[in-house]
C-alpha positions as CSV (number, residue, x, y, z in Angstrom):
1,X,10.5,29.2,-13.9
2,X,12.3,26.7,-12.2
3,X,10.8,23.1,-11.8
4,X,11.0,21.2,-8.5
5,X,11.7,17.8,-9.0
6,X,8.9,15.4,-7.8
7,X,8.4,14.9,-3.9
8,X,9.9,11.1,-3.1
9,X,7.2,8.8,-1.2
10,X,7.2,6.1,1.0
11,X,6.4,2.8,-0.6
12,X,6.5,0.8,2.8
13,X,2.5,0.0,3.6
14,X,3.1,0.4,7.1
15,X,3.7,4.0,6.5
16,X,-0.1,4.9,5.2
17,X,-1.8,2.5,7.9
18,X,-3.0,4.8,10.6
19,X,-3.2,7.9,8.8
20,X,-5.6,10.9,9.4
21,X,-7.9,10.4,5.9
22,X,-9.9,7.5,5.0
23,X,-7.9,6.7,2.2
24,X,-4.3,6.9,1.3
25,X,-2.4,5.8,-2.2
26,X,1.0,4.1,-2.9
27,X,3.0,3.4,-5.8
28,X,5.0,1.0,-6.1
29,X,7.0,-0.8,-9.2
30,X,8.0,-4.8,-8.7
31,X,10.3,-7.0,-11.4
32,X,9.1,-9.9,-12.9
33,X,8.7,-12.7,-10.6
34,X,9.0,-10.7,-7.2
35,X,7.4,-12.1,-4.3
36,X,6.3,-10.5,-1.4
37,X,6.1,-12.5,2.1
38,X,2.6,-13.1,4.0
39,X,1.5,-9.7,5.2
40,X,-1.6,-8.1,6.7
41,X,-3.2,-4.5,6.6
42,X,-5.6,-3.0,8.9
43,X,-7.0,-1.1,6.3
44,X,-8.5,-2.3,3.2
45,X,-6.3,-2.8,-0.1
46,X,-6.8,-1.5,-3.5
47,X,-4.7,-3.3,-6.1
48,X,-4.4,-2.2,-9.1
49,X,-2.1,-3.4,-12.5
50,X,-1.3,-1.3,-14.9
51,X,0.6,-4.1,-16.9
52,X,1.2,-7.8,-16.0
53,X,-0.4,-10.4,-13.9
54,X,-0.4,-10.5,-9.9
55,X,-1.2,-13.3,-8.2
56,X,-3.5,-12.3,-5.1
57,X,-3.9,-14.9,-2.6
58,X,-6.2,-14.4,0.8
59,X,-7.2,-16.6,3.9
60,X,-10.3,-17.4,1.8
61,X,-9.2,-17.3,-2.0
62,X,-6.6,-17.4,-4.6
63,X,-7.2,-14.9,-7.8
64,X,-5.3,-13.6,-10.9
65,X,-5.0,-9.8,-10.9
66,X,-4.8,-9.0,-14.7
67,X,-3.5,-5.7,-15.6
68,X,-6.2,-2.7,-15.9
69,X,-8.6,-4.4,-12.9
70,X,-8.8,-3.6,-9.5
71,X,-9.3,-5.6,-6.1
72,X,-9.8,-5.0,-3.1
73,X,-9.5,-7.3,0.3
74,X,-8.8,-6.2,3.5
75,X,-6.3,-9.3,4.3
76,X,-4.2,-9.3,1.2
77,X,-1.5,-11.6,0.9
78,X,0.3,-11.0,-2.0
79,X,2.9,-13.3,-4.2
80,X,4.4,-11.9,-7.3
């Protein structure tokens, strides 16, 4: 039997935004030290770490996402 190789999905937020279930997921892999400019969702956002630290910052707060936790805020803004 021959094995399809693995469907390729969008890791652009904007693409899972306004879709038809209440909740969509998305992968996505970042290098030490990236940085990601001031963005909003109009969905709530689930991060989660699997190893390394993300630092989560908000309108109202600043946090330290260790790896293995998850948050959630609906106005993430997000700096490596």
């Amino acid at each position: 039997m021959t094995k399809c190789p693995p469907k390729s999905r969008s890791t652009d937020a904007a693409d899972y935004q306004n879709g038809p279930r209440p909740i969509a997921a998305m992968s996505k892999m970042f290098e030490d030290g990236s940085e990601i400019a001031s963005h909003h969702h109009s969905r709530d956002q689930f991060l989660y770490s699997v190893t390394g630290v993300m630092r989560v910052r908000t309108r109202a707060e600043a946090k330290v996402q260790w790896s293995n936790s998850l948050r959630s805020s609906a106005e993430t803004l997000l700096a490596g």
